[in-house]
N, C-alpha and C positions, 0 to 999 in steps of 0.2 A: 190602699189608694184613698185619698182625701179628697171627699167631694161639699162642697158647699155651695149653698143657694145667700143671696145677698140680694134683700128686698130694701129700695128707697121709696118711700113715700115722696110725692111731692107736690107742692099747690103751688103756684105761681113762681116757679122756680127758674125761669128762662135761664137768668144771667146765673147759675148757680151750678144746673144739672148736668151739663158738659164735659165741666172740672171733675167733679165730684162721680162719675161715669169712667172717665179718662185715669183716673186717682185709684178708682176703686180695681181696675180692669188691671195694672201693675203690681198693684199689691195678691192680688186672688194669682195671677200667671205666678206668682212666686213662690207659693202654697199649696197651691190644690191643683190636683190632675185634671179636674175636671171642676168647673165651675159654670153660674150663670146671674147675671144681675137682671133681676126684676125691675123697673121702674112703673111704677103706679101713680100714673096723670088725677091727681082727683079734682075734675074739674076745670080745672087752669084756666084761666080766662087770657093769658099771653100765652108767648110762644111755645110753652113746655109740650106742650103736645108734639108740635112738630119737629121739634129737638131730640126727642126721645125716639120719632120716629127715622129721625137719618139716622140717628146712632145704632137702632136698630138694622136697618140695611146695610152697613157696613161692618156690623157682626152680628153675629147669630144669634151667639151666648145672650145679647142683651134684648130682652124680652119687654116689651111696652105692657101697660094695661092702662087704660084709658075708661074713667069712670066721667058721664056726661055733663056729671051733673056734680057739686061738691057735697061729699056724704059724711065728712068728718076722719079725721088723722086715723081712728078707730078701724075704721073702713075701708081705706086704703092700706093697714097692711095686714088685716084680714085676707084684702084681698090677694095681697102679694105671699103671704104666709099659705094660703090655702094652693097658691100655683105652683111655690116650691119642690122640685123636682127630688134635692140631694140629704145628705144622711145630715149637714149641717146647716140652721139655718140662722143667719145675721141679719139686725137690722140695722139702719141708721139715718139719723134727717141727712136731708141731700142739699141744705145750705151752709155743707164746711165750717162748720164750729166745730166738728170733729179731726181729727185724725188717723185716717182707714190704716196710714201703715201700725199702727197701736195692735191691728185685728191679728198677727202672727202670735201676740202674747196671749191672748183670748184661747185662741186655736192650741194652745200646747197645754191652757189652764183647765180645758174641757173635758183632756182624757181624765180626768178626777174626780169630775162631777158633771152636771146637767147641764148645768145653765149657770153662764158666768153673764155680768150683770155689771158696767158702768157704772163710776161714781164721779162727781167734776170735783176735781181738788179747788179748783181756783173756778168758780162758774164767771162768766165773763159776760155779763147778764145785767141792765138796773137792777136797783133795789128794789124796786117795786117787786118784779118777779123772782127773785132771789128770798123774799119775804112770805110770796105767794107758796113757794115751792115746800118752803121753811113748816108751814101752816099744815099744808096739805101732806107731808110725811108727817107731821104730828097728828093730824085726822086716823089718816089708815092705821097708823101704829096700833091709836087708843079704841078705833070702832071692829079693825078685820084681822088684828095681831102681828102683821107685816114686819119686821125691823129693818128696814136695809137704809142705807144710806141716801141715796137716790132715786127714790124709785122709778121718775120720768124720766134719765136720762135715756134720751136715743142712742146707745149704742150696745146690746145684747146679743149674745150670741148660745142657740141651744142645739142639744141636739133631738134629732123630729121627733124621740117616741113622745117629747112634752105634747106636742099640738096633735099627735094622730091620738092621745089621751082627753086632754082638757079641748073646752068649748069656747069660742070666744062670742062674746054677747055684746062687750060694750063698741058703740060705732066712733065715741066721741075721746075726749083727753083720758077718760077712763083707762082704756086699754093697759096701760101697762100694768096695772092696779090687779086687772081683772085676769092677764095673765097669769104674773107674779104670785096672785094669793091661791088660787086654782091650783099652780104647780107645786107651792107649798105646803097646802092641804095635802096637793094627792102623793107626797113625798118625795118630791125630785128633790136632788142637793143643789143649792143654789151658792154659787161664790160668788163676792164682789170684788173688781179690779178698780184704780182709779187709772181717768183718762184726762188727757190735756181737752180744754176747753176754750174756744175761739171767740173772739166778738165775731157778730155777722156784719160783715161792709156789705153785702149787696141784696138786696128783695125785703121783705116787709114779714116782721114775727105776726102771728095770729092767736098764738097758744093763752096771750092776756085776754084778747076776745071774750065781753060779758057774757055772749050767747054760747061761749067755747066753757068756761066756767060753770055757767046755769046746769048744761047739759053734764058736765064730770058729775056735777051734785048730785042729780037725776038717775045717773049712773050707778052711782056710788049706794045709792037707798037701798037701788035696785039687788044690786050686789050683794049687800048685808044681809038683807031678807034672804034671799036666795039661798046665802051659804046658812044661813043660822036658822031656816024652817025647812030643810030637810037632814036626813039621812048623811052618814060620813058621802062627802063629795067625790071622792073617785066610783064609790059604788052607782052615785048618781047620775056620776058620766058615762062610768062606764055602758050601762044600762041603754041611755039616751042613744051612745054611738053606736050600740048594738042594733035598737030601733030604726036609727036611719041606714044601715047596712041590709035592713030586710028589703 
């Protein structure tokens, strides 16, 4: 039996989270015996909140989480990773530049390895941030030893032994970074698939945000040190999960 948990992050997603809910909900009945969609409000200052919440009432499976206050992309799907119920777990942004029916190809690449991992053939994005993104896979490369293709792409899929192993720390654009090298270290196999990538017509990108950037950097320091002053890193996790289990 095939079960998977499917977390969307979202911030001011009104006109976005419906589709992308309703999208996600056809694709999973078609797959998995058992399924559940997470939605994590971070914040929202429109109507996401209460959009996530009828969609809620009217099924079960889809699960709100509502954070009060905006904590950062990091922290939203911490939050939603950490509530995940099932043996697989996906994530994806919830403003359709993606395409969830792609997630049936993910799910058959996973029996082989751990974690299959997004790449935008065609990223449908300014220059600006197509430039940023450019920069910032060449950073991780050269400072944390990462190689992948994409590394921020939103659309990944593992299965749970990565996160009931690794720890996640970063709250900010880090995250996928802080996953990624974490699972690397502590030896998961990691594949890369490429996925079709959409312009976004509807709600406002945040991820160029000077304050969203600042904070990756911050992140990122954080990171380096971490991995490179102590101990092989799964012994270091392991340890840690041990502690908080007492």
């Amino acid at each position: 039996m095939l079960s998977i948990s499917l977390v969307f992050p979202a911030y001011n997603e009104e006109e976005n989270i419906a589709f992308a809910v309703q999208k996600a909900k056809k694709v999973l009945s078609s797959v998995a015996d058992n399924w559940e969609i997470i939605v994590v409000n971070d914040g929202s200052r429109d109507g996401t909140c209460q959009i996530i919440n009828q969609l809620s009432h009217l099924d079960s499976r889809i699960k709100p989480i509502h954070h009060h206050a905006n904590l950062g992309y990091g922290a939203a799907l911490k939050s939603g990773i950490t509530s995940a119920k099932y043996d697989l777990i996906f994530f994806c942004d919830s403003d359709l530049q993606f395409d969830i029916g792609e997630l049936p190809v993910f799910i058959e690449l996973i029996r082989d390895c751990d974690i299959v991992i997004g790449y935008r053939v065609k990223r449908q994005d300014p220059l600006y941030r197509k430039l940023n993104a450019w920069c910032w896979n060449l950073l991780i490369r050269r400072c944390l030893g990462l190689k992948v293709n994409d590394i921020d792409c939103a659309f990944k899929l593992f299965k749970r032994e990565v996160f009931d192993t690794i720890l996640i720390d970063a709250i900010g654009a880090m995250v996928n970074t802080d996953i990624l090298v974490q699972a690397h270290r502590c030896g998961f196999h990691i594949k890369e698939q490429p996925v079709t990538h959409y312009p976004r017509h509807r709600g406002k990108q945040t991820g160029a945000n000077i304050r969203v950037i600042i904070k990756a950097f911050n992140e990122l320091f954080k990171l380096y040190r971490k991995l490179n002053n102590t101990g092989h890193p799964y012994q270091l996790i392991k340890e840690i999960k041990k502690e908080d289990r007492l």
